[in-house]
Phi, psi and omega in degrees: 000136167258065175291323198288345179309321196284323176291341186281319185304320184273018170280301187296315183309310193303328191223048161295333166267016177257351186082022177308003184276348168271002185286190172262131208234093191241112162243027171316332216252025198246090189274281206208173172215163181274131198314150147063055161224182176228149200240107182267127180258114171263093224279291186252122180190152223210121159266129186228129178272193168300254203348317192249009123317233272277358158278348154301293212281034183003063163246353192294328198270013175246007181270139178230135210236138206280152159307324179280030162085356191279160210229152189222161169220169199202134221232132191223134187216132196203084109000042196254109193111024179312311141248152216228149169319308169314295173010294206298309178241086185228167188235165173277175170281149168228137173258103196238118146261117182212156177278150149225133154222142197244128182308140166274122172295333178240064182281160171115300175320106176274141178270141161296354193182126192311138178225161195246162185206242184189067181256143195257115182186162200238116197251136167265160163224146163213131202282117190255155174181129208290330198220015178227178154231084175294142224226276159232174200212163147247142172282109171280330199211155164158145178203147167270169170226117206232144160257125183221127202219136170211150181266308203275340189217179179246074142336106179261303180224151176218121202251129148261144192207151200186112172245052170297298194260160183209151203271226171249010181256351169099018163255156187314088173347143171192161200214096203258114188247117138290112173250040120316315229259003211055219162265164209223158216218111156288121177221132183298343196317162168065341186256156196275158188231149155176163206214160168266343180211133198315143165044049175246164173202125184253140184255119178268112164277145173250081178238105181301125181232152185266050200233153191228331192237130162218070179299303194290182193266322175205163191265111156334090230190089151297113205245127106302109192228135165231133179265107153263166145076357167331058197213114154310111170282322192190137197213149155212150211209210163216130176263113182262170206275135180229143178258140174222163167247139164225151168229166215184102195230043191228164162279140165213177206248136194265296169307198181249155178324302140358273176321139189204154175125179167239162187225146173239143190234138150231181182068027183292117209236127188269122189231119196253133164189152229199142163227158185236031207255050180263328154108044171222149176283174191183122185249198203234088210223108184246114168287324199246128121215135206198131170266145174216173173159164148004090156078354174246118156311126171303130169226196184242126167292346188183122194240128306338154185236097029252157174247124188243125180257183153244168192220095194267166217265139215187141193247013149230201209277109167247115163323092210267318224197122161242129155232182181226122165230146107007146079206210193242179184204139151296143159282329170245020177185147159230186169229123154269125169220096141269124184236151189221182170215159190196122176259124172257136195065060197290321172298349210028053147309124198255071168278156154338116176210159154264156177191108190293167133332329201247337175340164146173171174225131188262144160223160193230129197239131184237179206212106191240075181280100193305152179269057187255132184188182191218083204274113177314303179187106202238096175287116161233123165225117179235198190212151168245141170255143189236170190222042184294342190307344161293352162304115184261180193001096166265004188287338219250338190291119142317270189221143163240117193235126181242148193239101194245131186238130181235144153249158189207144177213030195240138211272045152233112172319121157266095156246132181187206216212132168245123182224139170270134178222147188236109180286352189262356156230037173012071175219130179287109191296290192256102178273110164304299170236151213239128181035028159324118193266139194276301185198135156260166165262148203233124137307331199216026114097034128254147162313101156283142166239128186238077179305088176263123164267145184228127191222131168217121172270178155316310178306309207284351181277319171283308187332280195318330192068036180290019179253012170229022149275127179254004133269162150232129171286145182249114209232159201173115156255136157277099170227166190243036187032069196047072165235152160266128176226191198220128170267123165261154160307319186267027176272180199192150159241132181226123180233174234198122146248128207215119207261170159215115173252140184244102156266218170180144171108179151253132152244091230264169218206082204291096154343303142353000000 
């Protein structure tokens, strides 16, 4: 026989929302009992502080708690990367079609023998880019695709060399092109860049020639170079003022899903902050930043609107804007929304500056909400899952009556409801308990105590069918009756379950 399940299942229901599933189920000392007697058990009990709620409600990693144990929750809205360095540093793609020709001094002239020869000439290239003037640079990526074409002479080697780019070992880049072979393709990654004058780069051509007839007038050299794919890890240069829009569009959850209702915070303290780390000034105009939801008037996180800052240039977080607000929040979701415009180089200065891949400038709005508050109707519903189909003889059960006693020093009223439910014809079998309070609440920091009895005869278990429920519902309002109150560490709930059984028959009392 499995009897003890059934104590164990209305232990657990009953206090499943306290996490009560860790209490103890001791019937060690119990072989059996004898027809028309009755048994009282103190099945279960449990002490629980505020700290290990709110690690039920998984919030312990966002709660922060005071020397005096007084409790905060904390709201983190992050911008991050409102402009970012990458933005910045790329060259468009380029297309260079260009002629170079050299006067022939002897057109006309047949040579007695092919003779080879050397002509010299310099293709600029300049890096086009709405916002950065580069000085030197590292390349993560760029490659040319390059061509050399002449109708007149026989082209052998065509050798480039420069000394702008540098490999890593610090020598001059150079590049050996045949155009037997078409086009051919040079790539920049990795390699170092620098100029005497911003976002320029000279390509020194070498080009080997054949000629034997020299009929023309003049020697010819068609250069095609297309450039792609331009983007820079680090540079140092000048950055002209560039303007961006940013939005901040998200939901977030204060409670667990479970939770449903309002709640009003007050002393809620707001912090506005920006990091820079491009090493340019830079300013800031936040228009927008405003909580909304469910049942919540949209209000403003931060008064006056707009708030125009500087965004000094800085590798941590700096404090631009503290306000204290009032207001209510849904417990189980809200909508954040902030939006800015952000000018970089407001001045359009033209210093010097480094500026990386990784640069960016961020902003941060934290909500540091203290646990004072006023719970309007603070709704939690969950479902426990059951096995009762595993009882053997329950015909043997009279009445069961179970007596669960709460101490409390924690400052909100628990009222709710437990219904047995059967999910495969989605019908609630049973109520256990029908609006019942639960936990009073304690105001003035002594312990309330609260006694609920639970009675199930034999009728109510066959009438009802509560043996073909595998759920129970968990049905719970939380208020604080109009009070203002303070979540402390060291408040607490501690309970007592107590089984009292009416059988009949023998019953053996499976240990196991």
């Amino acid at each position: 026989m499995r009897y003890n399940k059934l104590i164990a299942f209305f232990a657990l229901c009953s206090l499943f929302f306290t996490a009560c599933n860790k209490g103890h189920y001791d019937l060690s000392n119990v072989n059996g009992v004898h027809t028309q007697g009755e048994m009282l058990l103190p099945i279960a009990s449990g002490n629980y502080t505020m700290v290990d709620l709110m690690e039920r409600f998984q919030m312990d990693s966002l709660i922060d708690y005071d020397p005096e144990g007084n409790m905060s929750y904390n709201l983190l809205f992050e911008q991050m990367g409102l402009v970012e360095g990458s933005e910045l540093l790329k060259f468009k793609d380029l297309t260079v079609n260009e002629t170079h020709s050299f006067v022939n001094p002897a057109p006309g002239i047949v040579l007695p023998a092919p003779i080879d020869t050397t002509f010299s000439f310099t293709q600029t290239i300049h890096f086009e880019s709405e916002h950065i003037g580069v000085r030197s640079a590292t390349m993560e990526s760029g490659r040319f695709q390059l061509d050399v074409t002449s109708d007149v002479v026989d082209v052998r080697k065509i050798t480039v060399r420069t000394p702008d780019i540098k490999d890593k070992e610090g020598n001059d880049f150079y590049f050996v092109y045949f155009p037997g072979t078409g086009l051919s393709t040079f790539d920049l990654s990795g390699m170092s860049y620098q100029t005497a004058e911003s976002n320029r780069l000279n390509l020194n051509f070498e080009v080997q020639i054949k000629v034997e007839e020299l009929p023309m007038s003049d020697f010819v050299f068609d250069v095609s170079l297309v450039g792609t794919d331009f983007v820079i890890e680090e540079m140092s240069g000048y950055v002209s003022t560039y303007s961006k829009r940013n939005q901040l569009d998200t939901i977030f959850n204060v409670f667990p899903d479970k939770l449903s209702g309002m709640i009003g915070v007050e002393n809620v303290l707001v912090t506005l902050s920006e990091r820079n780390t491009f090493g340019i000034g830079a300013e800031i105009v936040v228009d927008t930043a405003q909580i909304s939801g469910d049942g919540i008037e949209p209000f403003d996180l931060i008064s006056p609107l707009p708030l125009e800052f500087e965004a000094v240039p800085s590798p941590i977080f700096t404090q631009v804007f503290q306000q204290y607000l009032d207001s209510r929040l849904n417990a189980h979701a809200g909508h954040a929304y902030i939006s800015s415009d952000l000018i970089l180089n407001p001045e359009g200065n033209q210093d010097l500056v480094m500026v990386n891949d990784e640069s960016a400038i961020d902003l941060r709005v934290h909500a540091h909400v203290p646990f004072e508050f006023n719970v309007d109707d603070i709704h939690y519903i969950d479902t426990v899952n059951l096995r009762l189909s595993e009882l053997e003889s329950p015909e043997w059960i009279k009445k069961m009556t179970l007596e669960l006693t709460f101490v409390s020093t924690i400052p909100f009223n628990l009222n709710g409801n437990f219904m047995m439910y059967d999910s495969e014809h989605d019908v609630v079998t049973y109520t256990l308990l029908d609006d019942a309070t639960l936990i009073a609440s304690s105001y003035d920091g002594q312990p309330t105590t609260t006694q609920v009895t639970i009675e199930i005869t034999d009728e109510d278990l066959i009438q009802h069918n509560i043996f073909a429920s595998d759920r129970i519902i968990l049905d719970f309002d939380l208020g604080t009756e109009s009070h203002d109150v303070v979540l402390n560490a060291s408040q607490y709930l501690n309970f007592t379950l107590k089984s009292k059984v009416q059988y009949g028959g023998v019953i053996e009392l499976n240990k196991n």
